[in-house]
C-alpha angles and dihedrals in degrees: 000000000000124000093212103199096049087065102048083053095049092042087047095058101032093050112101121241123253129256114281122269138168117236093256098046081050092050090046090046092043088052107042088050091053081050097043089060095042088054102045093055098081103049090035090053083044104054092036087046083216109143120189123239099189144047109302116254106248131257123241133185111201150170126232095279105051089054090054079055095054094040105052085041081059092052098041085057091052091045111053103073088052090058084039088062087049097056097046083058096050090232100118117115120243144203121012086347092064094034088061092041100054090048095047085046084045099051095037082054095044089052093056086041093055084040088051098045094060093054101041117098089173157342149186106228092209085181108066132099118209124210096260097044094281103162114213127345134235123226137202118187105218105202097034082063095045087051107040081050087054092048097045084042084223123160097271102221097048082044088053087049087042098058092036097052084059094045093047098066095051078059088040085053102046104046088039092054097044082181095070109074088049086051093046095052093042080060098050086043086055095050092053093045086050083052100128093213076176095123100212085065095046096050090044087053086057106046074048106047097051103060085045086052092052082048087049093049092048093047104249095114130046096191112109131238076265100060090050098063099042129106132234089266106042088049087066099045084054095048083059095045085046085054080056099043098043086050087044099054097037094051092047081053094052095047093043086053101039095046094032091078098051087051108024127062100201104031095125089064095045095052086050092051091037093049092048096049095055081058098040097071109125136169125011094353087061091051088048095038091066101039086055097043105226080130089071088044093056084050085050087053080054110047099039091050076052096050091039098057099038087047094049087040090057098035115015132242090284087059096039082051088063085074076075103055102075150348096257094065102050110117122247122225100262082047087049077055089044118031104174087064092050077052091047093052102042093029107027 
């Protein structure tokens, strides 16, 4: 389906370069933001109340090119057991046809991936496996951080902490709910297996889809290019991933917020800039932006920051902890919109 490295070469010489530092100003960033993590760990765990159980993911500082790495060993992972399904079906293509269309999937996938590896400050990779049983990574992008500091005009140490403090508690949450990472790959499992290779339905999502992307570009939609090609069923597989992401997100916002004054001096002028710069994208980012949907991430920043502080407010920080406990209470998307009713379902 994908010729994978094509598109790590693509990605590679379409990304942009970084901004321009000197050695010593890249071994002080590079520092700072390792000691900014390992800072961050002990009042994050102490305001989320989220201890971890197992071995700590580890910690990376990276450029531009390792993330697309990262990034395309994460969707390969993904992948294959799509093009596993093909196969099975015997309707993958062969020969030269095969051979066009994996290079044409490989460099649509390594252009995203150059757009993408300029805009990330940082992830947590939930997905990958280390050598001595590590489960997920996180990961810092060095000079996205360094840029996006220069461009607020922030002070760039309390910036680094900032961004580290966010970053922590997905890994807080990750290696404290040792459940999650199994939860989040049976839903991806059950997205593939929900995959329609009937080709009658493929080619109706697509006739679909285009007139909806026009729609999406002009700014009467707000669905994403990967809205349009899913099913029934995998729509609502997505609507519960959206309810983890959205909690995830907003809870990583509310602890970065409630743990960033005690720590950071100006972090009531960071969160201003920051704020301002998620609204202030124009042009050809906004187009790109919606279709793929990063729009609908920075709502999911908003309503689970939402859901995180009402239910908190009703219940405490004890009551709000019980989303951890299983599977079963974490909030879908329409209860991240509607927290008392996320309140009336796990508390009664």
């Amino acid at each position: 389906m994908i010729d994978w490295k094509f598109a790590l070469s693509t990605a590679t010489k379409l990304s942009k370069p970084g901004p321009v530092v000197s050695e010593a100003e890249v071994a002080e960033a590079v520092a700072e933001l390792r000691e900014g993590a390992a800072r961050s760990e002990a009042p994050v765990r102490e305001f989320s109340d989220l201890h971890a159980t197992s071995a700590t993911a580890p910690v990376l500082v990276i450029d531009r090119p390792r993330w697309i790495e990262a990034n395309l060993d994460t969707f390969r992972l993904v992948m294959d057991p799509v093009a596993a399904k093909l196969a099975e079906s015997n309707k993958m293509p062969t020969g030269m046809a095969r051979t066009v269309g994996e290079k044409i999937s490989g460099a649509e996938l390594g252009a995203l991936m150059s757009f993408m590896s300029s805009k990330v400050l940082g992830q947590f990779d939930p997905f990958w496996s280390g050598p001595d049983g590590e489960a997920g990574r996180l990961l810092l992008v060095a000079p996205n951080i360094v840029q996006a500091e220069r461009q607020l005009d922030v002070d760039p140490h309390d910036f680094r902490l900032w961004v580290c403090l966010h970053e922590e508690t997905h890994r807080v949450q990750f290696t404290a709910v040792d459940w999650m990472r199994g939860h989040l790959r049976s839903l991806l499992d059950e997205f593939v297996d929900a995959t329609d290779l009937d080709a009658s339905a493929l080619s109706s999502l697509v006739t679909e889809g285009l007139g909806e992307a026009i729609r999406i570009v002009r700014g009467d939609s707000e669905a994403s290019l990967a809205e349009l090609f899913q099913n029934d069923k995998q729509r609502e597989i997505v609507d519960r991933m959206t309810g983890i992401m959205s909690l995830l997100e907003g809870h990583a916002d509310v602890v970065m917020d409630g743990v960033g004054p005690e720590v950071i001096p100006t972090v009531a002028d960071i969160r201003r800039k920051f704020t301002q710069r998620r609204k202030s994208a124009g042009g050809l980012d906004l187009v790109l932006r919606r279709l793929l949907g990063l729009d609908a991430k920075m709502r999911q920043y908003r309503d689970g920051a939402v859901f995180v502080r009402e239910v908190n407010e009703v219940v405490g920080l004890s009551g709000f902890n019980a989303v951890w406990a299983e599977p079963a209470n974490l909030p879908t998307a329409t209860e991240i919109l509607d927290p008392a009713s996320w309140v009336s379902r796990v508390h009664g």
